[in-house]
N, C-alpha and C positions, 0 to 999 in steps of 0.2 A: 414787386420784382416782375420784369418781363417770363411771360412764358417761356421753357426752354425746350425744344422739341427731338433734342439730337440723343441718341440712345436712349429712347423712351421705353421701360417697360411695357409688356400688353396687361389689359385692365385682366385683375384674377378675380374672378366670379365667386370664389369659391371661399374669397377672404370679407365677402360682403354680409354684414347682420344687419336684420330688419324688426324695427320690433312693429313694422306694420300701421304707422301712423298714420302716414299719410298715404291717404285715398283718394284726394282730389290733386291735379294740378292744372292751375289756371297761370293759361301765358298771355300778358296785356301788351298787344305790340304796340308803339307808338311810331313816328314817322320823323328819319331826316333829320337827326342830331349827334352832333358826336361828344364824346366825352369832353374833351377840352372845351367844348360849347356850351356846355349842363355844367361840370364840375371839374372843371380847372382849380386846382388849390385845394378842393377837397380837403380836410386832414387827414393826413396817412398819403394821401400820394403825391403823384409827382407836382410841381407847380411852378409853372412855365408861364414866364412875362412877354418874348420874344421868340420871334419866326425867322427862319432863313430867308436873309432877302430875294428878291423872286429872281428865277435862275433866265436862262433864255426864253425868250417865247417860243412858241409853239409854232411849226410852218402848216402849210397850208392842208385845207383839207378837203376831199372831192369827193362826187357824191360813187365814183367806185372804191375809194379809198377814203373813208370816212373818219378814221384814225388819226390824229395829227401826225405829222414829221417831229419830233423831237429834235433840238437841236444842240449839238453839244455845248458846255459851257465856255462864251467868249474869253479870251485872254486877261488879263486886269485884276485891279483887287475884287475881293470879296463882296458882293453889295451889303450895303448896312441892313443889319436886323431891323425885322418888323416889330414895330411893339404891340402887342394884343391889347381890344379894345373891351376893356372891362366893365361889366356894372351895365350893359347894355339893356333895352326890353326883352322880352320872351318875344311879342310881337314882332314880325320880323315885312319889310315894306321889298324885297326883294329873292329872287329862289333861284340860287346859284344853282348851274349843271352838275346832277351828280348821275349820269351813266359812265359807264365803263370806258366806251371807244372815247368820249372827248375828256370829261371831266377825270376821271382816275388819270387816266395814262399823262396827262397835264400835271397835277395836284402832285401826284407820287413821283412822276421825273425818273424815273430807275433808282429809287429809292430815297434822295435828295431831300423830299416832302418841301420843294420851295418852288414850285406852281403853282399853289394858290392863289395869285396875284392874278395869273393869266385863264383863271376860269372864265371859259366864255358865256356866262346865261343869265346874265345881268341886267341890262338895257339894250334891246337890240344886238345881241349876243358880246356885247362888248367885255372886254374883261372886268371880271368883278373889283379887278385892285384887293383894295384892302377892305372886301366888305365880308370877306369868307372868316376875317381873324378876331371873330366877336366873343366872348365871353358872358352869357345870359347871369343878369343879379340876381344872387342868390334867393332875395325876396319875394323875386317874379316868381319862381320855381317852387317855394319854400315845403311843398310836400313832398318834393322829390327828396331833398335835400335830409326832409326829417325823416323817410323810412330810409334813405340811404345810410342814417347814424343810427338808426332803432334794428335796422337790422343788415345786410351786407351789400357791397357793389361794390362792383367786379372792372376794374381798372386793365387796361393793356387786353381789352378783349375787342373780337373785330367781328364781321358778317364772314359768312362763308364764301361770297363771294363778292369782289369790287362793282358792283352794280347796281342798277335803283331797285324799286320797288317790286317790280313786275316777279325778278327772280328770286330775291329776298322775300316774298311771303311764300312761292313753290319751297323755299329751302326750307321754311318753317312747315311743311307739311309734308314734305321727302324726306330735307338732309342733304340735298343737292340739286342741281337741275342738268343733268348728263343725260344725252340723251343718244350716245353709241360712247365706244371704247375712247375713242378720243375726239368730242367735240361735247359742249354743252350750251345749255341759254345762257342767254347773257341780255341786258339792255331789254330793252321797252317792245313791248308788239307794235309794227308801222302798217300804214297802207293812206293807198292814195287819199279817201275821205279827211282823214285828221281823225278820226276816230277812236277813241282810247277805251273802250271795252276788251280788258284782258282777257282773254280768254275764249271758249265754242260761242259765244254771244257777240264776238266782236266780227267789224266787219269781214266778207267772205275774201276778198286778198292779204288781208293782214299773214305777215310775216314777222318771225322772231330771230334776232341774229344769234348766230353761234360762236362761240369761241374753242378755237382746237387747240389738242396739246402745244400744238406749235405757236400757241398766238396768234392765230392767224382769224382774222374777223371777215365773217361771210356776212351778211346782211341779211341772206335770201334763206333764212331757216323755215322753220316747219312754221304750220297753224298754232296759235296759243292755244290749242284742243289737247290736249296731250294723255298718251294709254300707258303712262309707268304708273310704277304703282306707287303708293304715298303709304303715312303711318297709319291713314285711315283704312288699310288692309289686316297689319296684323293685329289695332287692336279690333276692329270687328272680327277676326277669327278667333280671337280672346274672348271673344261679348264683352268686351269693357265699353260701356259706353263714354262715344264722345258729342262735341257741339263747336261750330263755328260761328261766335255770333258775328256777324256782320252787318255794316247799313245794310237800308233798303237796296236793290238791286231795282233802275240804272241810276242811285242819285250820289251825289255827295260821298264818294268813295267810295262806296258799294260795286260802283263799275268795274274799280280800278283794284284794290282790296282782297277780292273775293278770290283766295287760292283756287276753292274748289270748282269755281267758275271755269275753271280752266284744267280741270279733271275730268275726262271724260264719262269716266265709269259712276262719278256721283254727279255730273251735270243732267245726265239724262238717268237719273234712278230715282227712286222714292224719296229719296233723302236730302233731294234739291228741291225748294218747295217751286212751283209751277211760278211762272212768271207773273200772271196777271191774277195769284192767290196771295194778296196782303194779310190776308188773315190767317194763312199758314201757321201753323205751330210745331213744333220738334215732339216726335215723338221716337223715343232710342235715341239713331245715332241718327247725326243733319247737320244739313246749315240751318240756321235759324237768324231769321232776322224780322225789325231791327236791331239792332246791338245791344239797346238795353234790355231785351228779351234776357239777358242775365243777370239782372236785377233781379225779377220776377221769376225766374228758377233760383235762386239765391235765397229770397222769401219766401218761397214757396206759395207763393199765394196767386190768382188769378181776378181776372176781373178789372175794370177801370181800364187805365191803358196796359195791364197784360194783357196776353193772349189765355185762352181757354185750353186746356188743353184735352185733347181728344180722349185720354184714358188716364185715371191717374192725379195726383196733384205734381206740383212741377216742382225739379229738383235739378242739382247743379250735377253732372255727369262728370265724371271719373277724369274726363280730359276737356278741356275748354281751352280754345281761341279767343279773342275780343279782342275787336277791331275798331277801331273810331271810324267816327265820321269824320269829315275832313277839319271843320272847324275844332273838335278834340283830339286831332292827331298830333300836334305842334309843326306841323307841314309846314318850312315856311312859303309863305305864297302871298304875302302883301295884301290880303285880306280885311285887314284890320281889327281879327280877334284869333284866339286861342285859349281854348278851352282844358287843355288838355291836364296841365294840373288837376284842375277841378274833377273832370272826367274818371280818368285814376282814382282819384280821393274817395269816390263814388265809388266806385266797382269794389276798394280795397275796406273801406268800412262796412260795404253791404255787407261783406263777407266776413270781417272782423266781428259784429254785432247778430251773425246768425251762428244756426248750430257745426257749420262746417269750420271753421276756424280752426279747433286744434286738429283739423285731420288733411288742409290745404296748404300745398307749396304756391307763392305764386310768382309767376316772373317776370320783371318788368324789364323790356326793353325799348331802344329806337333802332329801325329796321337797317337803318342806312345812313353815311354820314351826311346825307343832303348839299355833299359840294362843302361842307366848314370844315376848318384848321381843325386838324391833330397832328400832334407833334409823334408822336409814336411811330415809326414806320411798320406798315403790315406784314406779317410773316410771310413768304409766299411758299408754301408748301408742297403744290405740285404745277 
């Protein structure tokens, strides 16, 4: 059943028991799939053959007005439903738009969800048609599929906010990206080079656009530097230690991935390893990379391609991130491989086969829907 959000109780703190199990939680983001894409038909939820046929196209867009023109729906019948393309690859030869200013505001339509036809980031920014209403076979996936029946997934759930990448991993490390009373990030950091280093590392004009209460899209936001503060405040006022693994930093997603890159307070701290030290290691609380640096805190062991670690044997912290690299992300990007099954399968056995097992939540998700069909419309809450 759809979330319901209207006369909601506040959460009672006071009705919660713990018997203190769990000590670890490990979040595995993955990249740019939606559910209907992953697990359409599922058993137990919904399952959906066909899509609204695609409503008006979108009018034009300017580089001060970067938003499409919406256009209301022509007079006439209904267009025929799309029928979803089932049983498809994981491998995907195409990476539809999924920012806010073009690809949502297109896709979702004021709610309609029959834009997807008129995604512009296909070939030449042509409309993708019908290449967003895919359906991955279950076989390509099949470790998804199996800890999604061995243990839970969470159907009718969405990002906190309609945007790519950039603001979608600040929200996995804030809880939002707001940065005054009414405006917040949204969409990709730009600047004239082409440059895609998110964050105090990325070129010195890069700008972030904003979106205000009003809906109203400004381009010319702040630096992707940013001085609010993230979850990485109160659990180190806690000492709870945590760890981000991430690629290498500028490769293979690393650039683009890396929340804390784009925190000021842990870019320039101890806890950021220095740029030109690959042999960095975590000790407390950091970034750590590369990403399978959690493997080897997972094992606890050192040596070979671990890292050494400065004090101590190495252990998995109280709170962990793990970020792919781009070919383990499921990104699609026409690359011709993906890894990302596999990668999961890796991180979740390490951890299944050592001693932290009964004492770890873990959680898997995809950050964004990467521009593909859900039939679900998103809640829009404020």
């Amino acid at each position: 059943m759809p979330a319901t959000y209207t006369n909601a109780q506040p959460f009672a703190f006071s009705d919660v028991t713990s018997s203190g199990k769990i000590k670890h939680i490990v979040v595995i983001v993955q990249e740019n799939r939606t559910f209907d894409n992953f697990f359409d038909c599922f058993p137990g939820t919904d399952c959906v053959k066909t899509a609204p046929g695609p409503g008006a196209s979108p009018g034009p867009r300017t580089s001060s007005s970067p938003c499409p023109v919406l256009h209301t729906l022509p007079p006439g019948p209904t267009p025929t439903p799309i029928a979803l393309q089932f049983d498809v690859p994981l491998v995907t030869n195409l990476d539809p738009d999924h920012d806010y200013c073009e690809a949502y505001k297109t896709e979702f339509d004021a709610g309609r969800m029959d834009g997807f036809y008129w995604n512009g980031g296909c070939v030449f920014k042509a409309p993708c048609k019908l290449y967003p209403y895919r359906v991955t076979a279950e076989k390509q996936i099949q470790p998804y599929w199996d800890m999604a029946t061995e243990y839970v997934l969470a159907d009718h759930a969405f990002p906190t906010e309609a945007s790519g990448s950039f603001t979608a991993h600040q929200d996995l490390v804030r809880g939002g990206t707001s940065v005054s009373d009414g405006e917040s990030l949204v969409d990709f950091p730009w600047n004239s080079e082409n440059v895609s280093n998110w964050g105090c590392d990325d070129s010195p004009d890069s700008k972030t656009p904003l979106l205000s209460a009003k809906l109203l899209y400004n381009m010319n936001g702040p630096f992707p530097c940013m001085t609010y503060e993230t979850i990485r405040d109160p659990l180190d006022a806690a000492k709870i230690t945590w760890r981000y693994y991430v690629p290498q930093w500028p490769f293979d997603g690393g650039q683009m991935w890396n929340a804390f890159d784009g925190i000021k307070a842990v870019r320039y701290s101890d806890e950021f390893p220095p740029l030109n030290d690959k042999k960095f290691t975590c000790v407390g609380s950091c970034v750590s990379w590369p990403n399978t640096n959690v493997l080897c805190d997972v094992k606890g062991t050192a040596g070979g391609k671990c890292p050494t670690p400065k004090t101590g044997t190495p252990e998995l912290p109280s709170v962990s991130w793990v970020i792919p690299t781009n070919e383990e992300s499921d990104h699609s990007d026409g690359q011709g491989t993906d890894l990302g099954p596999d990668w999961v399968t890796s991180v979740v056995n390490s951890i299944g086969e050592s001693k932290y097992w009964d004492s770890t939540a873990i959680i898997l998700f995809w950050d964004d829907w990467g521009g593909f069909y859900d039939h679900v419309k998103p809640p829009h809450l404020d």
